[in-house]
mmCIF file of the protein (N, C-alpha, C, O) and its ligand, coordinates in Angstrom:
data_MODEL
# 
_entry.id   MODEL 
# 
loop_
_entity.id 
_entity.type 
_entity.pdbx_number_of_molecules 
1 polymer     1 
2 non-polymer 1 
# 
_entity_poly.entity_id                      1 
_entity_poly.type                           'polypeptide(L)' 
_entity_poly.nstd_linkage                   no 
_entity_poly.nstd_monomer                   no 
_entity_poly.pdbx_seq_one_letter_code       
;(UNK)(UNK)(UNK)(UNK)(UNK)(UNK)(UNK)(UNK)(UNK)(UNK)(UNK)(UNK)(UNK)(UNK)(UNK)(UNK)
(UNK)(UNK)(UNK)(UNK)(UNK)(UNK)(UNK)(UNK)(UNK)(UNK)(UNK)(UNK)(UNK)(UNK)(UNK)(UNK)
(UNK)(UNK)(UNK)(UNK)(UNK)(UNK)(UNK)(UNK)(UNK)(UNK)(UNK)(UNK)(UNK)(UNK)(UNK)(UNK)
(UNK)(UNK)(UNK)(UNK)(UNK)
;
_entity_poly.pdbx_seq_one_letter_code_can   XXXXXXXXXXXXXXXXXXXXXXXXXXXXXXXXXXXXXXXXXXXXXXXXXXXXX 
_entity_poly.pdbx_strand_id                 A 
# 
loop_
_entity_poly_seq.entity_id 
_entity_poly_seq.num 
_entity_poly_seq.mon_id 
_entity_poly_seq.hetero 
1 1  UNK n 
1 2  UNK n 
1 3  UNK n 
1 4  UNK n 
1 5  UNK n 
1 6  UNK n 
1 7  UNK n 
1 8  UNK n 
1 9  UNK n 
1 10 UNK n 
1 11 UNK n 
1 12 UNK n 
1 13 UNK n 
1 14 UNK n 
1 15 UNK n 
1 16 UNK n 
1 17 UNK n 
1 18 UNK n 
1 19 UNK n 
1 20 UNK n 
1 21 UNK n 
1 22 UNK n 
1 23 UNK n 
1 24 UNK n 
1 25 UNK n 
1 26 UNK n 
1 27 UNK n 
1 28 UNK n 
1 29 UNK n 
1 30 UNK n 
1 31 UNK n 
1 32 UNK n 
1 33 UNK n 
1 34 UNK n 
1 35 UNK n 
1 36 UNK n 
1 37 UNK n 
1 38 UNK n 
1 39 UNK n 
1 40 UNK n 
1 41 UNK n 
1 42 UNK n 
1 43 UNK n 
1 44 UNK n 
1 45 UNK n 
1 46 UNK n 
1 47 UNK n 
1 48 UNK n 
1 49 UNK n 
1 50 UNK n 
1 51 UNK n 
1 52 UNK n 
1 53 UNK n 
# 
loop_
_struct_asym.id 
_struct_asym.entity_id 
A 1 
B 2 
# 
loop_
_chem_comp.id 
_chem_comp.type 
_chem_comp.mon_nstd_flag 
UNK 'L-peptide linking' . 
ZN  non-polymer         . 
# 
_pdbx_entity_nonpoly.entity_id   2 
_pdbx_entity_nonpoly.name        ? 
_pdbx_entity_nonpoly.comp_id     ZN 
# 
_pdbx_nonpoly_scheme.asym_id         B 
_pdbx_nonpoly_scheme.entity_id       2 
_pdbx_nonpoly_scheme.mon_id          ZN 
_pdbx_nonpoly_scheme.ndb_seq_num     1 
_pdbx_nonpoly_scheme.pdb_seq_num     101 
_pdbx_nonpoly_scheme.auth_seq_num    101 
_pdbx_nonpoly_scheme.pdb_mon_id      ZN 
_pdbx_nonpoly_scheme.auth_mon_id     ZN 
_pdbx_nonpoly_scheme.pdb_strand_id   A 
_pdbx_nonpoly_scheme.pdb_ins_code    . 
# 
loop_
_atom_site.group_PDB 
_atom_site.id 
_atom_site.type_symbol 
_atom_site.label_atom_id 
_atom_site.label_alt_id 
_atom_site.label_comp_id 
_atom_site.label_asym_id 
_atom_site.label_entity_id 
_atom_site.label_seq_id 
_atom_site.pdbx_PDB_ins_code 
_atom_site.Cartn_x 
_atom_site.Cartn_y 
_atom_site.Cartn_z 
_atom_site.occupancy 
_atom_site.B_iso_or_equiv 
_atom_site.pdbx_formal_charge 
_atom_site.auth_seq_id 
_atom_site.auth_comp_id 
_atom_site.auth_asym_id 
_atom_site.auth_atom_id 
_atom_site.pdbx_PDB_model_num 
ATOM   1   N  N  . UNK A 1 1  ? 4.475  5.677   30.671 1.00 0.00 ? 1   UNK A N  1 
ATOM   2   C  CA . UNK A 1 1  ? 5.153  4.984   29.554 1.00 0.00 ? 1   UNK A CA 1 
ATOM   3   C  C  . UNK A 1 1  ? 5.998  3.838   30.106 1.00 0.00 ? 1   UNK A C  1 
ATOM   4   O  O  . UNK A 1 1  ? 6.811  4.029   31.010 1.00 0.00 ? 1   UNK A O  1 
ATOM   5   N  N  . UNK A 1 2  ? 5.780  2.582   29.518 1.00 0.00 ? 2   UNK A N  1 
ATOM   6   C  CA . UNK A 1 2  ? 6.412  1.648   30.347 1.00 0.00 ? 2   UNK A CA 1 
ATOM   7   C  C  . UNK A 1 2  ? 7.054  0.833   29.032 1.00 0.00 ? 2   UNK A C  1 
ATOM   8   O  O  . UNK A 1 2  ? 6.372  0.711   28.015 1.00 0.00 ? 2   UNK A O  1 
ATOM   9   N  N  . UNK A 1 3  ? 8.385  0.290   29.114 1.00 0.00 ? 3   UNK A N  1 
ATOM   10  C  CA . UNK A 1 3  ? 9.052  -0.338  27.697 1.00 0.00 ? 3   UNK A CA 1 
ATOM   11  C  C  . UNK A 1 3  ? 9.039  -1.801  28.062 1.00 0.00 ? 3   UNK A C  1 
ATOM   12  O  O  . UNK A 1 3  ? 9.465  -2.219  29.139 1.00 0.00 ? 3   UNK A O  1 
ATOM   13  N  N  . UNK A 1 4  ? 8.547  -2.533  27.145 1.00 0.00 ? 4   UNK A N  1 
ATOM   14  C  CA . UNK A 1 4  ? 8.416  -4.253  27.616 1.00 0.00 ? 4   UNK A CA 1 
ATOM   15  C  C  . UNK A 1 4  ? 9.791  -4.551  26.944 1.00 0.00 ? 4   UNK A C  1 
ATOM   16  O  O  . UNK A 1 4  ? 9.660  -4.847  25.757 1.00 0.00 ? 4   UNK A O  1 
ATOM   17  N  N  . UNK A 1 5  ? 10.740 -4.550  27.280 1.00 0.00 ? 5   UNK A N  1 
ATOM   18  C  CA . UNK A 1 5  ? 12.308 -4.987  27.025 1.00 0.00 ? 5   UNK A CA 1 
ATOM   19  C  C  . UNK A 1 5  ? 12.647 -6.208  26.507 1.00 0.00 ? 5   UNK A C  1 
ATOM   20  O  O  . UNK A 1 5  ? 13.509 -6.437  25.658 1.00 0.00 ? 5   UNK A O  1 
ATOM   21  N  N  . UNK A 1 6  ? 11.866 -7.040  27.110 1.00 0.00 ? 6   UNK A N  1 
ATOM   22  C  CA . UNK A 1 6  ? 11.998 -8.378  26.587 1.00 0.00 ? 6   UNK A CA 1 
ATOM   23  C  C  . UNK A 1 6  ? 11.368 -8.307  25.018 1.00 0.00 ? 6   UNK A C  1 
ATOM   24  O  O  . UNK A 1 6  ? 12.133 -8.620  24.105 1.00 0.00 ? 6   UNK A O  1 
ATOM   25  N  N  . UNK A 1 7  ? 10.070 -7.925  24.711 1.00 0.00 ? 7   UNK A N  1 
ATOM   26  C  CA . UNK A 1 7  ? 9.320  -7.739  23.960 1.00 0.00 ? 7   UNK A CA 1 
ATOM   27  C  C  . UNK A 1 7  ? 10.746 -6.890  22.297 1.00 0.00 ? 7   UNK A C  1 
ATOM   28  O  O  . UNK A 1 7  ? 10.991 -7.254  21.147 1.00 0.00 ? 7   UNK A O  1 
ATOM   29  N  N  . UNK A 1 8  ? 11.186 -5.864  23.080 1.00 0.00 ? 8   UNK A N  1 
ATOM   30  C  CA . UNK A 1 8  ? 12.339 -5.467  21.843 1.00 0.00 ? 8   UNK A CA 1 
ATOM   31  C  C  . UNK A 1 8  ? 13.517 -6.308  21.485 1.00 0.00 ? 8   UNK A C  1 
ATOM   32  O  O  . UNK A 1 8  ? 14.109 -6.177  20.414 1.00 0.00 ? 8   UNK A O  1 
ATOM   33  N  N  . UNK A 1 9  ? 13.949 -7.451  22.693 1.00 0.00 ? 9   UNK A N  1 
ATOM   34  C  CA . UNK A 1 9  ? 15.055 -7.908  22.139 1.00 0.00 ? 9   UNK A CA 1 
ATOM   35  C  C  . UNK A 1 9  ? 14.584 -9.195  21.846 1.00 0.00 ? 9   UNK A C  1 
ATOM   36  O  O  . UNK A 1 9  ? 15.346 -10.069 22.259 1.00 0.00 ? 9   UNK A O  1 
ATOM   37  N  N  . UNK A 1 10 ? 13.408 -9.674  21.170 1.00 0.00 ? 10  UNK A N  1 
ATOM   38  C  CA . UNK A 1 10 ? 13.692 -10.581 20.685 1.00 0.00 ? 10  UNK A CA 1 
ATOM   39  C  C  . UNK A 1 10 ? 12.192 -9.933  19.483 1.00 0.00 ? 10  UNK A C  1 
ATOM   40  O  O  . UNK A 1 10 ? 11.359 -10.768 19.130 1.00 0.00 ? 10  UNK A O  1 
ATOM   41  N  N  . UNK A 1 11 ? 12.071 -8.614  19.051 1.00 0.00 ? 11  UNK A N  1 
ATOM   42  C  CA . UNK A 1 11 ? 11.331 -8.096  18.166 1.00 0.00 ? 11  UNK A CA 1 
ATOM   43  C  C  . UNK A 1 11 ? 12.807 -6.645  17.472 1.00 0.00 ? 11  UNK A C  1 
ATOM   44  O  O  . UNK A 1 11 ? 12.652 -5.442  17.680 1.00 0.00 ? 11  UNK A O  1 
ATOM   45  N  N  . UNK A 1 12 ? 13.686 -7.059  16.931 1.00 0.00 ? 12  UNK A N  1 
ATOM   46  C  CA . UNK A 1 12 ? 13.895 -6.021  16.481 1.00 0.00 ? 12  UNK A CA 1 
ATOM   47  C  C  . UNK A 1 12 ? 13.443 -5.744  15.155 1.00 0.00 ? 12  UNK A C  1 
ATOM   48  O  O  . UNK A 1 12 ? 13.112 -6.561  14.296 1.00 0.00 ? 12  UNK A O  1 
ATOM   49  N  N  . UNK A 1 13 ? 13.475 -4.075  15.065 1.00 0.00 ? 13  UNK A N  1 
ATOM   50  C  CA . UNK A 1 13 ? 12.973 -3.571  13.735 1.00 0.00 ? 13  UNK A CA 1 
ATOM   51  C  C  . UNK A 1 13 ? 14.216 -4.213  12.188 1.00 0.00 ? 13  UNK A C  1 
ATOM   52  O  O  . UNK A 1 13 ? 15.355 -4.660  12.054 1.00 0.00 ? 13  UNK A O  1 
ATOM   53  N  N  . UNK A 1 14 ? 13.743 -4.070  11.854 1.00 0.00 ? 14  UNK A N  1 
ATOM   54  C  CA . UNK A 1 14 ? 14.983 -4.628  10.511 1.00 0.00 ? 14  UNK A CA 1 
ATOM   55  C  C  . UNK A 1 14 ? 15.990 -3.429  10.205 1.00 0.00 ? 14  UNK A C  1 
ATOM   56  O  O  . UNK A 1 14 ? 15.580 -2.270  10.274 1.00 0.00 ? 14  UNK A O  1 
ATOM   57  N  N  . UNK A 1 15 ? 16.955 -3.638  9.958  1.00 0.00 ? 15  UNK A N  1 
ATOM   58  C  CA . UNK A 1 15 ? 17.837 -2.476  9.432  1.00 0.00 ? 15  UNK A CA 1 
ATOM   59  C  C  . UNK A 1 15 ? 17.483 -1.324  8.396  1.00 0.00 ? 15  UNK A C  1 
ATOM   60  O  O  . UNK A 1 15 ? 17.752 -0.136  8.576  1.00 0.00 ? 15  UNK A O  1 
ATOM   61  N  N  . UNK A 1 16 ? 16.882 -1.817  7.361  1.00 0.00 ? 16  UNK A N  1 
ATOM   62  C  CA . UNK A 1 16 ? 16.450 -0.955  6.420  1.00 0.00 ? 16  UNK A CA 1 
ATOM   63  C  C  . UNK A 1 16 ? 15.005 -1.618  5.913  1.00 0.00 ? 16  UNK A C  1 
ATOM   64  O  O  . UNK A 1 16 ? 14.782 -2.325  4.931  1.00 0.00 ? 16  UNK A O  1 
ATOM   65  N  N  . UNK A 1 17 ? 14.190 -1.172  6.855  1.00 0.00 ? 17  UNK A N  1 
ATOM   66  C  CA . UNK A 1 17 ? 12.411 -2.006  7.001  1.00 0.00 ? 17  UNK A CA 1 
ATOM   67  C  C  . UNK A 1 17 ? 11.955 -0.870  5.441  1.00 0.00 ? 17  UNK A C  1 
ATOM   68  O  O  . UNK A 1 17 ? 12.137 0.277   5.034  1.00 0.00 ? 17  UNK A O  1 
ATOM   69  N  N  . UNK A 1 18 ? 11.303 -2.114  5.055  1.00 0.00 ? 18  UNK A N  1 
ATOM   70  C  CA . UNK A 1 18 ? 10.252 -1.448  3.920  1.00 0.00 ? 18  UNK A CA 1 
ATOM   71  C  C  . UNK A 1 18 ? 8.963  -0.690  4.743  1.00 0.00 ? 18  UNK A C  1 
ATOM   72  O  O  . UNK A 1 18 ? 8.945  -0.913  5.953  1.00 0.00 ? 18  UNK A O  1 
ATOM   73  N  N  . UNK A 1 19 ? 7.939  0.141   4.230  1.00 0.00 ? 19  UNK A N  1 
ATOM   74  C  CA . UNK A 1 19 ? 7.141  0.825   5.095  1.00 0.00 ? 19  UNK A CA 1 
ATOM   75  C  C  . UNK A 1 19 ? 6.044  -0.778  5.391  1.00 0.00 ? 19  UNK A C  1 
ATOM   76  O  O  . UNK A 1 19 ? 5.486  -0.993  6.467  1.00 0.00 ? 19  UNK A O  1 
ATOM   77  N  N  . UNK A 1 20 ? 5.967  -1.601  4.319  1.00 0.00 ? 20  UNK A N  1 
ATOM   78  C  CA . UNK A 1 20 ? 5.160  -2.977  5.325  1.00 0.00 ? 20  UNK A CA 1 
ATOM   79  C  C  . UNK A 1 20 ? 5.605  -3.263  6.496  1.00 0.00 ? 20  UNK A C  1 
ATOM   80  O  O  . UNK A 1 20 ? 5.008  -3.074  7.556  1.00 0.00 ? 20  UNK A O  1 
ATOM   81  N  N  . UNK A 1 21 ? 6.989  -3.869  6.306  1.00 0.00 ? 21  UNK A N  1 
ATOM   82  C  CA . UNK A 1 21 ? 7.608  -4.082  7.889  1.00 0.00 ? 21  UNK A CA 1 
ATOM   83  C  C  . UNK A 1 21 ? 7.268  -3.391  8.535  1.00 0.00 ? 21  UNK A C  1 
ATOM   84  O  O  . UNK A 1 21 ? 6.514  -3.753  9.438  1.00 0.00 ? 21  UNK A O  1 
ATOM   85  N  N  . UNK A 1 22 ? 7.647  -2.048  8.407  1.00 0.00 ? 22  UNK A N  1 
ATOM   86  C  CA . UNK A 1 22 ? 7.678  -1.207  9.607  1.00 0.00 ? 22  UNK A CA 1 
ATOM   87  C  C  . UNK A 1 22 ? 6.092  -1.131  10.246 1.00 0.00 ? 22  UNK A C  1 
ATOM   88  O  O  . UNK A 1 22 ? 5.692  -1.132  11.411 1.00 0.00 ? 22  UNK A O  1 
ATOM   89  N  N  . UNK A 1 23 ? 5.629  -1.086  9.394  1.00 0.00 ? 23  UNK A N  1 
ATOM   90  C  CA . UNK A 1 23 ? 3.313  -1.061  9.711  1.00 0.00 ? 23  UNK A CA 1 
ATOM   91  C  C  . UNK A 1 23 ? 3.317  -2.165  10.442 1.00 0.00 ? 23  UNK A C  1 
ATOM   92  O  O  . UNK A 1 23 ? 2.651  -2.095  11.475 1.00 0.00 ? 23  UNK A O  1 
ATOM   93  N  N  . UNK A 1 24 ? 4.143  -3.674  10.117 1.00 0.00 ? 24  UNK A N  1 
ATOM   94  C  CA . UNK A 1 24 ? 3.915  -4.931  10.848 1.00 0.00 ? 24  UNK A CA 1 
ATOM   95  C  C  . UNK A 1 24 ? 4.277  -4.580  12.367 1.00 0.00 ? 24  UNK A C  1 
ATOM   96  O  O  . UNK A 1 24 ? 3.441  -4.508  13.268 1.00 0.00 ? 24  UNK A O  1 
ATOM   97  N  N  . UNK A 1 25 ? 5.947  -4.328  12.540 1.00 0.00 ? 25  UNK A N  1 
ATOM   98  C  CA . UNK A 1 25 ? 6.186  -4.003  13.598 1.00 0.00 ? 25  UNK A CA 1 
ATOM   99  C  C  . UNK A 1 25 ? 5.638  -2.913  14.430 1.00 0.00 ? 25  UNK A C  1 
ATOM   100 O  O  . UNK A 1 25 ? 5.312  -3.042  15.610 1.00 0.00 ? 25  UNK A O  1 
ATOM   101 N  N  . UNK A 1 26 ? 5.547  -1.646  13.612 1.00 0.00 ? 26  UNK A N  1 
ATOM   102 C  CA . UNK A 1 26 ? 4.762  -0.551  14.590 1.00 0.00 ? 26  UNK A CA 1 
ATOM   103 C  C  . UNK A 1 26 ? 3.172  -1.390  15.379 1.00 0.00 ? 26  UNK A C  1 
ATOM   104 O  O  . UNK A 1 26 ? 2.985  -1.209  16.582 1.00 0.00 ? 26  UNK A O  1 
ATOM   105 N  N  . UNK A 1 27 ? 2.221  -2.205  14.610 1.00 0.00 ? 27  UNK A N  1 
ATOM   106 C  CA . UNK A 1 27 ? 0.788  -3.006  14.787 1.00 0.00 ? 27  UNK A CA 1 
ATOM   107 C  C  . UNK A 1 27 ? 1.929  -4.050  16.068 1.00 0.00 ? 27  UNK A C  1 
ATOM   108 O  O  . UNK A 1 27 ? 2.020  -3.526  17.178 1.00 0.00 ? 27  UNK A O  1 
ATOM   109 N  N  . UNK A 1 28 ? 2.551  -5.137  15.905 1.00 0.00 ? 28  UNK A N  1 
ATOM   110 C  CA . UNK A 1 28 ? 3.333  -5.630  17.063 1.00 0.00 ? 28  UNK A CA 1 
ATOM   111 C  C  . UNK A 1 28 ? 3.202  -4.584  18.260 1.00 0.00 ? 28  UNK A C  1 
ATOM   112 O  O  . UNK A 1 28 ? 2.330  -4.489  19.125 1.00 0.00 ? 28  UNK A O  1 
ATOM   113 N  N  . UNK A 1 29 ? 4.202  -3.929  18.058 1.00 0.00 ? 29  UNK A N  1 
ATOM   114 C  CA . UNK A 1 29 ? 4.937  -2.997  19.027 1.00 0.00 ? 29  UNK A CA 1 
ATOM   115 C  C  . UNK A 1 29 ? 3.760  -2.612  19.789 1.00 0.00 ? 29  UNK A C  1 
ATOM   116 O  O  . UNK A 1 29 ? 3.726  -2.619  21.020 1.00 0.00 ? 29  UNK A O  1 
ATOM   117 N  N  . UNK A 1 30 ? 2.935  -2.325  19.143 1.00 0.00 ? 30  UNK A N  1 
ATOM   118 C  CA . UNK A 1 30 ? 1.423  -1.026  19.856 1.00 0.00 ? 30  UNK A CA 1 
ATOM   119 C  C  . UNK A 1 30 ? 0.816  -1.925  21.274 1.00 0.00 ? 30  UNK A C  1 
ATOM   120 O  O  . UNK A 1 30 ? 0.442  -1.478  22.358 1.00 0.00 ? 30  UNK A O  1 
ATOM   121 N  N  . UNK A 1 31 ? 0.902  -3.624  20.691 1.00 0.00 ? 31  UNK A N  1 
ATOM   122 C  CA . UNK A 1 31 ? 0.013  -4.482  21.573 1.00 0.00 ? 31  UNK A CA 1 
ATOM   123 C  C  . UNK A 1 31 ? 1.012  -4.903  22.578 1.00 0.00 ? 31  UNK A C  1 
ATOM   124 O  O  . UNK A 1 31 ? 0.593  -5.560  23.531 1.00 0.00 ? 31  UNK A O  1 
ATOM   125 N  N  . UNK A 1 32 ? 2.145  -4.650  22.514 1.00 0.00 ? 32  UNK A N  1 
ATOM   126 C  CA . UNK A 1 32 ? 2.825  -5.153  23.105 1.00 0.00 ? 32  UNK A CA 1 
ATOM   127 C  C  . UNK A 1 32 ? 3.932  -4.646  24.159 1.00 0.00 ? 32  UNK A C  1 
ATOM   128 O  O  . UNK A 1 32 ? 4.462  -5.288  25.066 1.00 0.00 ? 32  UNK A O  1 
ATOM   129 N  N  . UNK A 1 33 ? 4.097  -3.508  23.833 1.00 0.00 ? 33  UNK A N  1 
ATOM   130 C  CA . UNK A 1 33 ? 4.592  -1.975  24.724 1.00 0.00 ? 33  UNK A CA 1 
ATOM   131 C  C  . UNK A 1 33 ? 4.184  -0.745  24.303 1.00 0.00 ? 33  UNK A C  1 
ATOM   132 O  O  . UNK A 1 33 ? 3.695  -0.416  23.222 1.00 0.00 ? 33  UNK A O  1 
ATOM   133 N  N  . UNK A 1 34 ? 4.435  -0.106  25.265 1.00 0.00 ? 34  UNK A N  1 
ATOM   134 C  CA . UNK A 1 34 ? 3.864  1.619   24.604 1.00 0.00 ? 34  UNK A CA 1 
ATOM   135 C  C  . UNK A 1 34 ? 4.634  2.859   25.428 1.00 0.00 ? 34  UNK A C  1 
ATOM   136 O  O  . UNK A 1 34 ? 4.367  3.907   26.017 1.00 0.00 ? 34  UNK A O  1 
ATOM   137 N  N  . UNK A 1 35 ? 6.093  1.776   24.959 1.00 0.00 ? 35  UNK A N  1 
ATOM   138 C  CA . UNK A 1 35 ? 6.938  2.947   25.332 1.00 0.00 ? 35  UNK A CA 1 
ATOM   139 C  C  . UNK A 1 35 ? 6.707  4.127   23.857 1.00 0.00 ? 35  UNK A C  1 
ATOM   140 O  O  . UNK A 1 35 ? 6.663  5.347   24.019 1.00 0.00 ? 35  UNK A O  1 
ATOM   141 N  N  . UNK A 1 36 ? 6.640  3.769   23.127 1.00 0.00 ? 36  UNK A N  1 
ATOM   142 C  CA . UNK A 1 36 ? 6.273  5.208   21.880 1.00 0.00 ? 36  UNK A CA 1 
ATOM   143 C  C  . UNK A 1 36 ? 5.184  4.896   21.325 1.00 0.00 ? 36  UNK A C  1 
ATOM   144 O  O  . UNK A 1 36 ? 5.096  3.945   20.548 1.00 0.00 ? 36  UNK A O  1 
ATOM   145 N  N  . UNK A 1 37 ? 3.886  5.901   21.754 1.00 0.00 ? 37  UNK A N  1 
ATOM   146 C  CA . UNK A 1 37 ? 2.745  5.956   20.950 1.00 0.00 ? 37  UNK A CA 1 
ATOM   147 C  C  . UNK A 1 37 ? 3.215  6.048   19.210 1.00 0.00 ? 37  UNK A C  1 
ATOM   148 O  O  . UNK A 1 37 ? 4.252  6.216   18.569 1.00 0.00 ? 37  UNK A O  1 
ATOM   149 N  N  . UNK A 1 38 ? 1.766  5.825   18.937 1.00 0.00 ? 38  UNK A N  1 
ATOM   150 C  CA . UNK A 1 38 ? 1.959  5.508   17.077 1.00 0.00 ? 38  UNK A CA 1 
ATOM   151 C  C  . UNK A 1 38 ? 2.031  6.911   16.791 1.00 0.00 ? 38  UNK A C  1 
ATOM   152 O  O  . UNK A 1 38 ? 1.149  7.575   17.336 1.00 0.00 ? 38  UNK A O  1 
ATOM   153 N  N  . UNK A 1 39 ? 3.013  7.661   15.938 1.00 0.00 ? 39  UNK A N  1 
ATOM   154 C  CA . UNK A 1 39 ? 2.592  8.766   15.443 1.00 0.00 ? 39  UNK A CA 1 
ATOM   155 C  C  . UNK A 1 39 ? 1.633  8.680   14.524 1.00 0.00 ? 39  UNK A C  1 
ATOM   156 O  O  . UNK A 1 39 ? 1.230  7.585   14.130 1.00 0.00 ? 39  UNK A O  1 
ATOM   157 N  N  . UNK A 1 40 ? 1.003  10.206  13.935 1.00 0.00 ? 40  UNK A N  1 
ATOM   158 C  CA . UNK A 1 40 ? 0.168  9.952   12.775 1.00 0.00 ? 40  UNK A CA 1 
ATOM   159 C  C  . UNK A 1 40 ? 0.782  9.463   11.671 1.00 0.00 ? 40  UNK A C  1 
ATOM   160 O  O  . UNK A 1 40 ? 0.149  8.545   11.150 1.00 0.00 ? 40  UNK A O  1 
ATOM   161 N  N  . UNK A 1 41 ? 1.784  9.754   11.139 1.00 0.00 ? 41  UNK A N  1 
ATOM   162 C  CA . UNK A 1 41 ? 1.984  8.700   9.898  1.00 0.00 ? 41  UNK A CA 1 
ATOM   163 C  C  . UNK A 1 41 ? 1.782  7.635   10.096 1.00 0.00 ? 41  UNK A C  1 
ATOM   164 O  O  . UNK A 1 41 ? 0.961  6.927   9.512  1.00 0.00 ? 41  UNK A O  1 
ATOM   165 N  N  . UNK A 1 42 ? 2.595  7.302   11.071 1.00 0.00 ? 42  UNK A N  1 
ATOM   166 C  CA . UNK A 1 42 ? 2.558  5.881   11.223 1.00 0.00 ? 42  UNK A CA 1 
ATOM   167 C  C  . UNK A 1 42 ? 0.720  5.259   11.298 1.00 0.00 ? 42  UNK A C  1 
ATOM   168 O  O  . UNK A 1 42 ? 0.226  4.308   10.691 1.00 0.00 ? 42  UNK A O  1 
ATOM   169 N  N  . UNK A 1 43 ? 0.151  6.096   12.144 1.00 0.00 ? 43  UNK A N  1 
ATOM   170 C  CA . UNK A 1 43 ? -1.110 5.610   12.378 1.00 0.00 ? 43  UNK A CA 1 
ATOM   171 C  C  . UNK A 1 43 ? -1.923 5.526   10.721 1.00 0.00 ? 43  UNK A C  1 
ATOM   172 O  O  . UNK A 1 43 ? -2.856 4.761   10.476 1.00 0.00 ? 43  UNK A O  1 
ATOM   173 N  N  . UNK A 1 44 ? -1.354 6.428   9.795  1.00 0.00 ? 44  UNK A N  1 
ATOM   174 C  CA . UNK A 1 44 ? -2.263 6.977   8.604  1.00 0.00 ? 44  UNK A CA 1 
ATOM   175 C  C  . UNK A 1 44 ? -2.150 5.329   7.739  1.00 0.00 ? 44  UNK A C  1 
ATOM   176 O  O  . UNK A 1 44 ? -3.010 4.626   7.209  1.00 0.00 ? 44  UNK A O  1 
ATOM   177 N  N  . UNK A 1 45 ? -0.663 5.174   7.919  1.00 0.00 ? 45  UNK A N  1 
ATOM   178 C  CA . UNK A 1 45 ? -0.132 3.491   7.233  1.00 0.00 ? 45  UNK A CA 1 
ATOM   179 C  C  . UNK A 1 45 ? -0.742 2.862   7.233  1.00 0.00 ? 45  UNK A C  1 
ATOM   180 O  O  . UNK A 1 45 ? -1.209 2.257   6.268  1.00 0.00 ? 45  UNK A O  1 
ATOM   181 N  N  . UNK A 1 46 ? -1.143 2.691   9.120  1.00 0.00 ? 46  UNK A N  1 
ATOM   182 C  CA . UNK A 1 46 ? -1.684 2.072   9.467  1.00 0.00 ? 46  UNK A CA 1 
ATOM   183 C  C  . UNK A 1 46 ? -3.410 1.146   8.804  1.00 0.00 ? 46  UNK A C  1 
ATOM   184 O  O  . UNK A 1 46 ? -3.746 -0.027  8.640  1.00 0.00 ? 46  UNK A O  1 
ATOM   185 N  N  . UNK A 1 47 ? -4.038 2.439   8.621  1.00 0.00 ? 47  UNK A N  1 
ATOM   186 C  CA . UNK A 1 47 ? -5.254 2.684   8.372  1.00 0.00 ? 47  UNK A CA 1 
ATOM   187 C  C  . UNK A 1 47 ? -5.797 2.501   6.834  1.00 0.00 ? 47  UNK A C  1 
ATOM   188 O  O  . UNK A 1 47 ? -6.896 2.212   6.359  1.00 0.00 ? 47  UNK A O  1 
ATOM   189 N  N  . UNK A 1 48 ? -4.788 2.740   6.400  1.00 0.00 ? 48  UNK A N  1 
ATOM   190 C  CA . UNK A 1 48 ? -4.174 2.512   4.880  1.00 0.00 ? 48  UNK A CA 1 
ATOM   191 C  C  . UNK A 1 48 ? -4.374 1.242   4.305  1.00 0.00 ? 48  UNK A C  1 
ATOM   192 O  O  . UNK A 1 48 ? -4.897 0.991   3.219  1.00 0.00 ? 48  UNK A O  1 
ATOM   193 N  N  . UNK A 1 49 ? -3.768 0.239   5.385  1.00 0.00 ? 49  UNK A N  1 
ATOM   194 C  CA . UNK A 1 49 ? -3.772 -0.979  4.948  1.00 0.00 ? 49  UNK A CA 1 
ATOM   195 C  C  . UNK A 1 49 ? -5.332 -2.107  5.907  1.00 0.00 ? 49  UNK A C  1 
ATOM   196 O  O  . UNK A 1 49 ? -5.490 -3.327  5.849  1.00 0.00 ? 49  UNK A O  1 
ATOM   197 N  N  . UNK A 1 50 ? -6.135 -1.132  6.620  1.00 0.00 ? 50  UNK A N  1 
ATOM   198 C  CA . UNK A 1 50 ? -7.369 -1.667  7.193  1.00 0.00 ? 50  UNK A CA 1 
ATOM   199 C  C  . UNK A 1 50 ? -6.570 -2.215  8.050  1.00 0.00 ? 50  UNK A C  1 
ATOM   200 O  O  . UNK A 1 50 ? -6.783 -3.367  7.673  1.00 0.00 ? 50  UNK A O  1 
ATOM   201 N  N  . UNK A 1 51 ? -5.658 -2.370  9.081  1.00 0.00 ? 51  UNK A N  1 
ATOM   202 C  CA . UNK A 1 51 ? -5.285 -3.136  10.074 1.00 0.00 ? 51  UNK A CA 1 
ATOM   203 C  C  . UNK A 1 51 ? -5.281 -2.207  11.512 1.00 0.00 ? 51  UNK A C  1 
ATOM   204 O  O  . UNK A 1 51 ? -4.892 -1.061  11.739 1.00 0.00 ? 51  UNK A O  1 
ATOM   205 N  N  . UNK A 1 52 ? -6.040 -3.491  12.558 1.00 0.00 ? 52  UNK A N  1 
ATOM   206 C  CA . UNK A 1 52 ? -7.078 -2.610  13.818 1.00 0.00 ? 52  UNK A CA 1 
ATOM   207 C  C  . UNK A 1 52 ? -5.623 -3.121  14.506 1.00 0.00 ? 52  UNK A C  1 
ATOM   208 O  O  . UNK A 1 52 ? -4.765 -3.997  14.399 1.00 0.00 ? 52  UNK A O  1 
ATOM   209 N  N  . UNK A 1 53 ? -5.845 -2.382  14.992 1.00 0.00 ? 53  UNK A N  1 
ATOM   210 C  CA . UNK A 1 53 ? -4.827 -1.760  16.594 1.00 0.00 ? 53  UNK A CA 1 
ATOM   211 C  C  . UNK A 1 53 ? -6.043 -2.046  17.462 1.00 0.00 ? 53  UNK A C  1 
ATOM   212 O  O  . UNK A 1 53 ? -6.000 -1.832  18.673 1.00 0.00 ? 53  UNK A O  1 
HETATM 213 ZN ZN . ZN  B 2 .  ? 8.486  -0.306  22.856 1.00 0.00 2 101 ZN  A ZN 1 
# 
């Protein structure tokens, strides 16, 4: 597990993210570090809205 640091401080999550945001950022986040795999919800969102990881 490796955290791209740079990648979080200039990607933060929003304070109170709607579940879009959060699907935007979790799809960001995935390509871009993987300090936290996608859980399944998150992945189900994901899939929900047809967007490839
Ligand atoms: Zn991360």
């Amino acid at each position: 597990m490796k955290i791209n640091a740079d990648w979080h401080r200039t990607n933060k999550m929003p304070r109170c993210p709607t579940m879009d945001q959060r699907v935007v950022w979790h799809v960001a986040h995935a390509k871009n570090c993987s300090c936290r795999p996608l859980d399944g919800k998150m992945l189900g969102e994901i899939k929900k809205r047809k967007i490839k990881v």
